[in-house]
MARTOR-291455 format. One record per residue (C-alpha): residue number from 1; residue in one letter; x negated, y negated, z negated. Coordinates in pm, whole numbers. Example, Ala and Ser with C-alpha at 12.3 -4.5 7.8 and 13.67 -1.06 7.14 Angstrom:
BEGIN
+-----+----+--------+--------+--------+
|   i | aa |      u |      v |      w |
+-----+----+--------+--------+--------+
|   1 |  a |  -1230 |    450 |   -780 |
|   2 |  s |  -1367 |    106 |   -714 |
+-----+----+--------+--------+--------+
end
This chain:
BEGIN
+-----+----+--------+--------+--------+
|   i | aa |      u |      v |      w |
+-----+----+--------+--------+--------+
|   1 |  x |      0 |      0 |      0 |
|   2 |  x |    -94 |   -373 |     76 |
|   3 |  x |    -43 |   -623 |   -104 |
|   4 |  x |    -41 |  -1046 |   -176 |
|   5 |  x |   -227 |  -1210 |   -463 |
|   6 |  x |     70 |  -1272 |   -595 |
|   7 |  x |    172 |   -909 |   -625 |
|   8 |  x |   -140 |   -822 |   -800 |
|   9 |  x |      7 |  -1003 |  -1107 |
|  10 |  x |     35 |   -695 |  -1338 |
|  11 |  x |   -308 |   -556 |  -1284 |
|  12 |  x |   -443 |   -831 |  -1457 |
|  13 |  x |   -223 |   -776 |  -1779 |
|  14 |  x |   -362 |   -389 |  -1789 |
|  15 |  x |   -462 |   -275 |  -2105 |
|  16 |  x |   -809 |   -249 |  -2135 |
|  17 |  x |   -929 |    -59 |  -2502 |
|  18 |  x |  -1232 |   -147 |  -2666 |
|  19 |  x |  -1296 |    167 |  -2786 |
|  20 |  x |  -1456 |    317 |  -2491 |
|  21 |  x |  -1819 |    404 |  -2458 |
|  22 |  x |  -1933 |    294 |  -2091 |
|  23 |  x |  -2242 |    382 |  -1923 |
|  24 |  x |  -2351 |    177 |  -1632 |
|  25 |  x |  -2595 |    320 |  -1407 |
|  26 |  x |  -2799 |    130 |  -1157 |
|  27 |  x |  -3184 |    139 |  -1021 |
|  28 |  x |  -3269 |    413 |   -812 |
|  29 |  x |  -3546 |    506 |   -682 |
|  30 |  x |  -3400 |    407 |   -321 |
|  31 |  x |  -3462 |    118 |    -66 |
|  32 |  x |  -3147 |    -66 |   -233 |
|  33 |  x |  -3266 |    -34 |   -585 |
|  34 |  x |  -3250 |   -446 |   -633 |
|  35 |  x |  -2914 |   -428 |   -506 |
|  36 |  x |  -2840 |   -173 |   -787 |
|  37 |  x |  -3010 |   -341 |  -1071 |
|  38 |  x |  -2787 |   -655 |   -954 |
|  39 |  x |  -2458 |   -487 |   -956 |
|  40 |  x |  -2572 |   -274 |  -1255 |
|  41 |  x |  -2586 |   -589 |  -1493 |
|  42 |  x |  -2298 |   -797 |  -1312 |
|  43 |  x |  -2043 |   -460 |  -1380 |
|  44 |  x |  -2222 |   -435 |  -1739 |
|  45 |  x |  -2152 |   -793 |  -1872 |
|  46 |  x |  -1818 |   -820 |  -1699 |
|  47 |  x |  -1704 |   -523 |  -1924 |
|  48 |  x |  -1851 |   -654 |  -2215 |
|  49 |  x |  -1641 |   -938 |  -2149 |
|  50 |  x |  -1321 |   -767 |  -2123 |
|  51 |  x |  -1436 |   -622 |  -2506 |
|  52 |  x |  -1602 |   -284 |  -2360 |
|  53 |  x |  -1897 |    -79 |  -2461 |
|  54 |  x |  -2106 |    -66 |  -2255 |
|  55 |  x |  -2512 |     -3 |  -2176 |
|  56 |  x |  -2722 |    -20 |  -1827 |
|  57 |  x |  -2910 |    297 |  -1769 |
|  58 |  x |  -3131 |    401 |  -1481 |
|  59 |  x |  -3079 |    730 |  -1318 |
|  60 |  x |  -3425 |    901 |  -1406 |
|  61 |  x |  -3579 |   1193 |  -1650 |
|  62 |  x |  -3437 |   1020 |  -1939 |
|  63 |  x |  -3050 |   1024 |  -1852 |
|  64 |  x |  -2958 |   1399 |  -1910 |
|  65 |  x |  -3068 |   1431 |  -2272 |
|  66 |  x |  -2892 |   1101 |  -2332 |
|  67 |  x |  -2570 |   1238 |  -2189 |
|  68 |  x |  -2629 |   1541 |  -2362 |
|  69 |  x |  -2711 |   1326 |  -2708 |
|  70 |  x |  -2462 |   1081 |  -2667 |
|  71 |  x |  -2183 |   1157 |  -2416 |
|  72 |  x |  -2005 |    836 |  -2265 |
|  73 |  x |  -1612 |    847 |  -2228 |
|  74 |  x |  -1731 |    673 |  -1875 |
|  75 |  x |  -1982 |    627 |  -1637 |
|  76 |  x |  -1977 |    354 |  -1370 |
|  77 |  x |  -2216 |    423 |  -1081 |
|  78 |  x |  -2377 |    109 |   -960 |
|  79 |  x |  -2628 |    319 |   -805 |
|  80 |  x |  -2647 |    254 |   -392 |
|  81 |  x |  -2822 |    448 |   -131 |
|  82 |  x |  -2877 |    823 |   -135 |
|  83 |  x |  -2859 |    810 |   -551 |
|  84 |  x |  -2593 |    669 |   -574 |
|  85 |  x |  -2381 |    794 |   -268 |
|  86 |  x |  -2463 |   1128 |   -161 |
|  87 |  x |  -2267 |   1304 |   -423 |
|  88 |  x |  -2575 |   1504 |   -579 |
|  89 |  x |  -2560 |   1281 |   -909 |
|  90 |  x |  -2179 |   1347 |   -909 |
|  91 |  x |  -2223 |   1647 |   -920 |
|  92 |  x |  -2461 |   1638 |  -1211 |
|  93 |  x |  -2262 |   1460 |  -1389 |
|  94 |  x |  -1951 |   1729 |  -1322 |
|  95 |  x |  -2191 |   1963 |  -1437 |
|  96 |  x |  -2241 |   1765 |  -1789 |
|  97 |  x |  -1871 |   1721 |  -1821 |
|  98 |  x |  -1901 |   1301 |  -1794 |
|  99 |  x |  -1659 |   1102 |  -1613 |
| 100 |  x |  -1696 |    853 |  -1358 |
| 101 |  x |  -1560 |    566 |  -1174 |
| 102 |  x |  -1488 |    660 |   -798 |
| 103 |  x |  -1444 |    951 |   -567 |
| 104 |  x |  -1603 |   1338 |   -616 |
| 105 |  x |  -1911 |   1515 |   -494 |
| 106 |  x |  -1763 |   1626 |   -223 |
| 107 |  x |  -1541 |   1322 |    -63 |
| 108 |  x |  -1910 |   1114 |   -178 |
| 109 |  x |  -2109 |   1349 |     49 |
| 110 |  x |  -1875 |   1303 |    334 |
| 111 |  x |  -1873 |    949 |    365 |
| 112 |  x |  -2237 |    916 |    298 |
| 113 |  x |  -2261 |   1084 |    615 |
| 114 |  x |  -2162 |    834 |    911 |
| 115 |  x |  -2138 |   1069 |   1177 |
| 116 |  x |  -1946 |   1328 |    972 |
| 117 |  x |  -1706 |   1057 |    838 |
| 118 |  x |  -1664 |    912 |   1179 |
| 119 |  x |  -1554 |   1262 |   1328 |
| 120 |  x |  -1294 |   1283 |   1002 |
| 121 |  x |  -1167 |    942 |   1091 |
| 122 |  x |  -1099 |   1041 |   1463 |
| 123 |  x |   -968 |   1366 |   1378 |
| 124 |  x |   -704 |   1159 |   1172 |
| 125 |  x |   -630 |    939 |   1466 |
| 126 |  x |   -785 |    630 |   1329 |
| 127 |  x |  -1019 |    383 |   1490 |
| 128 |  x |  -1341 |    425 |   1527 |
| 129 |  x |  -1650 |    333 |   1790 |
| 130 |  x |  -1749 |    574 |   2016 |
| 131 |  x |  -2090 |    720 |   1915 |
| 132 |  x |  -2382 |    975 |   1919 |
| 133 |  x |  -2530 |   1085 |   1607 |
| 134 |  x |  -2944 |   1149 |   1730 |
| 135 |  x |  -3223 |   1340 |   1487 |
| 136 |  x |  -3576 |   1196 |   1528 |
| 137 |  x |  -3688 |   1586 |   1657 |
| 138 |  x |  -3423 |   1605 |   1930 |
| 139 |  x |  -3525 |   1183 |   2064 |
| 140 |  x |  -3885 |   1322 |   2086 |
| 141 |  x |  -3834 |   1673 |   2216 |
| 142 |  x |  -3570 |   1588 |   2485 |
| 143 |  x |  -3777 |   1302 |   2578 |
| 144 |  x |  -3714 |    916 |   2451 |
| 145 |  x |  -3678 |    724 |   2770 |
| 146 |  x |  -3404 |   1008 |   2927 |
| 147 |  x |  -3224 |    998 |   2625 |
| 148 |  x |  -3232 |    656 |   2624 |
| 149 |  x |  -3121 |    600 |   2940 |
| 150 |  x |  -2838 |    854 |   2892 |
| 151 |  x |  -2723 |    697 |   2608 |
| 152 |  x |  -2680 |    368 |   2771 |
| 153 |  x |  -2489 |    528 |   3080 |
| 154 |  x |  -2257 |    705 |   2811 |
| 155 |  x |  -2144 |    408 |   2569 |
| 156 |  x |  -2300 |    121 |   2757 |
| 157 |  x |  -2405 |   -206 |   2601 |
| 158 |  x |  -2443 |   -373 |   2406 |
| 159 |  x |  -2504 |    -95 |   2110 |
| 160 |  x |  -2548 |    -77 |   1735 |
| 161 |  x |  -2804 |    148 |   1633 |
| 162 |  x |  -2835 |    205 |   1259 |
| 163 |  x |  -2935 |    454 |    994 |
| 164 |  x |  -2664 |    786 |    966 |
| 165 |  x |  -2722 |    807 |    625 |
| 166 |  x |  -2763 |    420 |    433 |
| 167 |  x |  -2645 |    165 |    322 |
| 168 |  x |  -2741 |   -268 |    288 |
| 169 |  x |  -2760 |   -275 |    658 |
| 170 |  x |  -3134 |   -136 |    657 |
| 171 |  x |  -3256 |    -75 |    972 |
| 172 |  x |  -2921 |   -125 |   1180 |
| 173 |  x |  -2971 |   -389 |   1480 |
| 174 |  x |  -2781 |   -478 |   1816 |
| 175 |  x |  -2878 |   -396 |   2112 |
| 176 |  x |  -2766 |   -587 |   2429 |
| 177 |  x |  -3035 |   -493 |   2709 |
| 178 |  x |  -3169 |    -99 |   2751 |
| 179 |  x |  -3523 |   -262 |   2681 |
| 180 |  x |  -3459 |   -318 |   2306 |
| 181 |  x |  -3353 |     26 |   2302 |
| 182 |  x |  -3699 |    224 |   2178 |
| 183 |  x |  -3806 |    -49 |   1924 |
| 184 |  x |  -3436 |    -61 |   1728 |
| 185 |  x |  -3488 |    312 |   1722 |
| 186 |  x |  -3820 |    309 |   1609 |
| 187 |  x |  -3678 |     77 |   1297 |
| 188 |  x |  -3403 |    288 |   1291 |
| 189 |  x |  -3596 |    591 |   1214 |
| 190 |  x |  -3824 |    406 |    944 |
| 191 |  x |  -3497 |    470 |    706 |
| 192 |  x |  -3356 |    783 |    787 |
| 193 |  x |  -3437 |   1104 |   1035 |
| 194 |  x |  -3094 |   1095 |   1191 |
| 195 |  x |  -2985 |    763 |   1407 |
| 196 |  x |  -2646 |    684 |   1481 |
| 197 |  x |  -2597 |    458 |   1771 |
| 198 |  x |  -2275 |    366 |   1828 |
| 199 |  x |  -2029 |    164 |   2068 |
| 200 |  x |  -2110 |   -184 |   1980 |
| 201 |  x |  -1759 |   -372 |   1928 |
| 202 |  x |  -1782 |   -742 |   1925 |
| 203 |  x |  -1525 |   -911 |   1714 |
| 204 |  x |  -1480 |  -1037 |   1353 |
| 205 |  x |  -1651 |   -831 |   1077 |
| 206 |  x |  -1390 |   -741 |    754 |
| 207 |  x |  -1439 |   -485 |    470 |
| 208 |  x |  -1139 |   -423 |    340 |
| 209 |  x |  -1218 |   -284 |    -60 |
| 210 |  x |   -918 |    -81 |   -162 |
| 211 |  x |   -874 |      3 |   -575 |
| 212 |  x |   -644 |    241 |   -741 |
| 213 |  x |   -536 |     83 |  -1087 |
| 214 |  x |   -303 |    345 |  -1184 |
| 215 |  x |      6 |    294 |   -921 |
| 216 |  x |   -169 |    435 |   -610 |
| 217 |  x |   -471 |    269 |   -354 |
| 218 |  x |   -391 |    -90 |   -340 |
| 219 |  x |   -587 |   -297 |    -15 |
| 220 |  x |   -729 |   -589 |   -183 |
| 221 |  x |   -721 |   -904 |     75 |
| 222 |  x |   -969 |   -900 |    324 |
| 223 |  x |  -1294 |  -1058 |    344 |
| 224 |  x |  -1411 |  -1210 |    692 |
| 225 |  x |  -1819 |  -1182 |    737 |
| 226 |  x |  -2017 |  -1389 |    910 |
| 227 |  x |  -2393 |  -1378 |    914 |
| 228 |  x |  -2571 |  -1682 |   1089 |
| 229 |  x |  -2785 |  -1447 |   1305 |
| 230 |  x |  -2482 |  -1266 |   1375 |
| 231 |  x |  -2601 |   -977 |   1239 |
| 232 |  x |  -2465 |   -867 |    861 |
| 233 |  x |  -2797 |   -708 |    803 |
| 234 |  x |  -2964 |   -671 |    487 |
| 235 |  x |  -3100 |  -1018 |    439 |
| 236 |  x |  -2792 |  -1167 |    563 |
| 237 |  x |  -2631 |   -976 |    280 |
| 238 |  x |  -2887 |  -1059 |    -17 |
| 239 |  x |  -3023 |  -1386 |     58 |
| 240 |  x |  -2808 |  -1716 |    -21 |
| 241 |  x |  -2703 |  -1922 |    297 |
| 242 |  x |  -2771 |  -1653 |    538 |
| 243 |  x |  -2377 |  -1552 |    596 |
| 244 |  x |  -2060 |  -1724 |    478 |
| 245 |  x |  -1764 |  -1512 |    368 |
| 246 |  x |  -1407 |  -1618 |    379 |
| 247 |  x |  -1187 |  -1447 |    164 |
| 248 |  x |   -874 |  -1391 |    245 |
| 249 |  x |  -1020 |  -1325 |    606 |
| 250 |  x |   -864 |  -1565 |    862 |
| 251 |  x |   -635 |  -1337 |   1012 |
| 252 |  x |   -235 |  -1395 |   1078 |
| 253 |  x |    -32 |  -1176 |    865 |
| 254 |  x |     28 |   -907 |   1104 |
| 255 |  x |   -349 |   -847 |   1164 |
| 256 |  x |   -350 |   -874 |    813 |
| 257 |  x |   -137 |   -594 |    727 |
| 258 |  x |   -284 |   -398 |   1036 |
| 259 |  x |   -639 |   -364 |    851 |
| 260 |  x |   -503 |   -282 |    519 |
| 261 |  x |   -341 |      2 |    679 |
| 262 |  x |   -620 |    158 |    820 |
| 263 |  x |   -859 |     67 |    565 |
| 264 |  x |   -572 |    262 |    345 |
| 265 |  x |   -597 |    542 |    598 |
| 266 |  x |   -987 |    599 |    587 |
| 267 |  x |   -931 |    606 |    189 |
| 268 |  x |   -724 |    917 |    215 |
| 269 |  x |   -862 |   1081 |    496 |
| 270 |  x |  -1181 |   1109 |    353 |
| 271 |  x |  -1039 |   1213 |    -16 |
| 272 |  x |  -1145 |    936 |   -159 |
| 273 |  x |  -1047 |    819 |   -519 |
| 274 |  x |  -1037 |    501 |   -740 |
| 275 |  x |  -1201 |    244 |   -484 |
| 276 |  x |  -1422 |    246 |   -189 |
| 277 |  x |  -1530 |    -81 |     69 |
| 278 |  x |  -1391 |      2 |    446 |
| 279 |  x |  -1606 |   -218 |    702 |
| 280 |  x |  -1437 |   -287 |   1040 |
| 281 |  x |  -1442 |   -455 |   1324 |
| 282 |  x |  -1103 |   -671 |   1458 |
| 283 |  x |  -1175 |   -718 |   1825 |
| 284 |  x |  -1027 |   -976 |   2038 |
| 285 |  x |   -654 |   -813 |   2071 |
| 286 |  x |   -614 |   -807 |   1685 |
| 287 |  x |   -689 |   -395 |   1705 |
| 288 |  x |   -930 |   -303 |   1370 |
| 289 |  x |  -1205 |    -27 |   1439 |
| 290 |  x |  -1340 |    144 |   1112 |
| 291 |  x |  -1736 |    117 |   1146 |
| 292 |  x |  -1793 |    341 |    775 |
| 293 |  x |  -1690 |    351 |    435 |
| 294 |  x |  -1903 |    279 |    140 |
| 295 |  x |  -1820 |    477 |   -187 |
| 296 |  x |  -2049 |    266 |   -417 |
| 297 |  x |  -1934 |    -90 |   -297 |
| 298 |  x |  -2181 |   -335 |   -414 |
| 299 |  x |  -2115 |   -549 |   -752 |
| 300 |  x |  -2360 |   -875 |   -685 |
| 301 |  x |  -2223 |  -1223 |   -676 |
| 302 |  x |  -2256 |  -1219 |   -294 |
| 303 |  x |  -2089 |   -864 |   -277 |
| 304 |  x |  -1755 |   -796 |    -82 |
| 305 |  x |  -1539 |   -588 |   -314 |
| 306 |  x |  -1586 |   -923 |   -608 |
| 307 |  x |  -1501 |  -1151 |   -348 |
| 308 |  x |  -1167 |   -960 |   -275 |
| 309 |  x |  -1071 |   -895 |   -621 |
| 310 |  x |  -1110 |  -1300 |   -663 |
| 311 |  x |   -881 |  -1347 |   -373 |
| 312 |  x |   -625 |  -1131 |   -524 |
| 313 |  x |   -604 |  -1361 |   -800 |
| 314 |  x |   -754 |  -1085 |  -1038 |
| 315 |  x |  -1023 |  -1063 |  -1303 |
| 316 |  x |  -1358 |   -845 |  -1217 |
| 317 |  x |  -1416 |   -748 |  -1582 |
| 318 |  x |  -1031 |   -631 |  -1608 |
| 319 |  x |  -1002 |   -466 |  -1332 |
| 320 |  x |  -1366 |   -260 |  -1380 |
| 321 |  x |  -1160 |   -171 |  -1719 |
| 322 |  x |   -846 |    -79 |  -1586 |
| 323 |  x |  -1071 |    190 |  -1348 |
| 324 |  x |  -1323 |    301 |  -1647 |
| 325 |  x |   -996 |    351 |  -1821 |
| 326 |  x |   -852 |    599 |  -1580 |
| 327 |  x |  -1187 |    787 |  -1529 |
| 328 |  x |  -1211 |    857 |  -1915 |
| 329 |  x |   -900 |    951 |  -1913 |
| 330 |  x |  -1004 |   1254 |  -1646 |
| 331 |  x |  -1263 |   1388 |  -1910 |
| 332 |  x |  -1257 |   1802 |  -1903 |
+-----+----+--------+--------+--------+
end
């Protein structure tokens, strides 16, 4: 379900206890661990503000005997990349018994995987770019340059080439003439052994963050990007004045609604639970084309699942309690 600011009214009255113990977790050991740490102490002093427990722990040797010494009712994973989003820690912390905010090992693995959630996603009849999912072996063995070329026959440009498995736009770059081609796979493959290059849709960039407070996945408003370079990579992400974000996105109500219903869509066809971020594209006819779905949405102050919960009139801290709540109320 979509909704207006307005509606969102009674989320912000949700009763949030103060007698829950809340881990935060955040840090890494990945390329995004900055990112982490930054969401991990935004998320941690926004509960305390709402009157919750809670401590900032980094995922390392140290965090299993602490579970095991003192269990939280909650864990919050601020973790991004691999860590935090390819469902191995999730299912750890199954394994321990602990709780946490967001979907399961499983539904975590799947949309960590681009190419695997982008074949879900068409299966279910929702819109996504055309694309080829290529391992670093198979681009050297087959032979770059007829690769490349066939590539560029198959989805023409321009084309987006970016990591299948990551996150903070690292190593993803446009590609509008075949001689670009090599050298954005080249950074491509610096981050992960598997590129995805994909369809490139021009258009406006919107994530769409969707939360489940405890009456079913809600589609906050959505939140228009738009990086200078035109390029929402990851400097245009982290550093200030590099992209300006308009939230709610300047769309007319029926576009609106349009992206909240497929962002709503991805949600549940990749089994996802609590929240998750849904990046599309709108292209010039108003039709929205899901480019992947992040399961750890960032937390910082220039993050896009904050900026939507602002523009649905609601409280961060509150609404991080109202999903804590819910998760500690899953314990075994």
């Amino acid at each position: 379900m979509a909704v207006s600011p307005a509606e969102h009214t009674s989320v912000t009255e949700s009763a949030v206890t103060d007698e829950l113990h809340v881990l935060v977790l955040a840090g890494g050991l990945s390329y995004e661990r900055d990112v982490s740490l930054r969401s991990g102490r935004r998320v941690l002093d926004a509960l305390r503000a709402v009157g919750v427990e809670a401590e900032l722990r980094d995922a390392d040797v140290a965090l299993l005997p602490a579970l095991a010494a003192d269990p939280p009712d909650a864990v919050v994973i601020a973790l991004h990349g691999a860590t935090g989003e390819d469902g191995s820690l999730r299912g750890v912390l199954d394994l321990c018994g602990v709780p946490y905010v967001g979907c399961d090992a499983r539904a975590s693995r799947l949309a960590w995987d681009k190419p695997s959630a982008k074949a879900v996603l068409r299966e279910a009849g929702i819109p996504t770019p055309d694309w080829v999912a290529l391992p670093h072996d198979r681009f050297s063995e087959l032979g770059a340059v007829a690769v490349l070329d066939r590539i560029a026959d198959r989805l023409g440009l321009p084309l987006m080439i970016k990591p299948a498995q990551g996150g903070s736009g690292l190593g993803a770059a446009v590609v509008r003439d075949a001689a670009s081609l090599p050298a954005a796979m080249v950074g491509c493959f610096a981050y992960d052994q598997t590129a995805l290059v994909e369809h490139y849709v021009p258009g406006m960039d919107v994530a769409v963050s969707v939360v489940d407070l405890g009456e079913g996945p809600q589609a906050l408003p959505p939140v228009e990007i738009v990086p200078r370079n035109g390029v929402y990579d990851y400097a245009a992400r982290y550093t200030a004045g590099r992209t300006t974000w308009h939230a709610p996105a300047r769309l007319d109500r029926e576009t609106t609604e349009r992206v909240a219903e497929v962002a709503l869509a991805a949600h549940a066809a990749l089994g996802l639970r609590d929240l998750s971020r849904v990046d599309l594209i709108v292209d010039a006819d108003g039709q929205p084309h899901v480019l992947e779905v992040n399961v750890s949405p960032g937390m910082t102050e220039t993050s896009l699942l904050p900026l939507a919960i602002q523009a649905a009139g609601l409280d961060f801290g509150r609404v991080l309690g109202a999903l804590v709540t819910r998760a500690a109320a899953r314990r075994p």
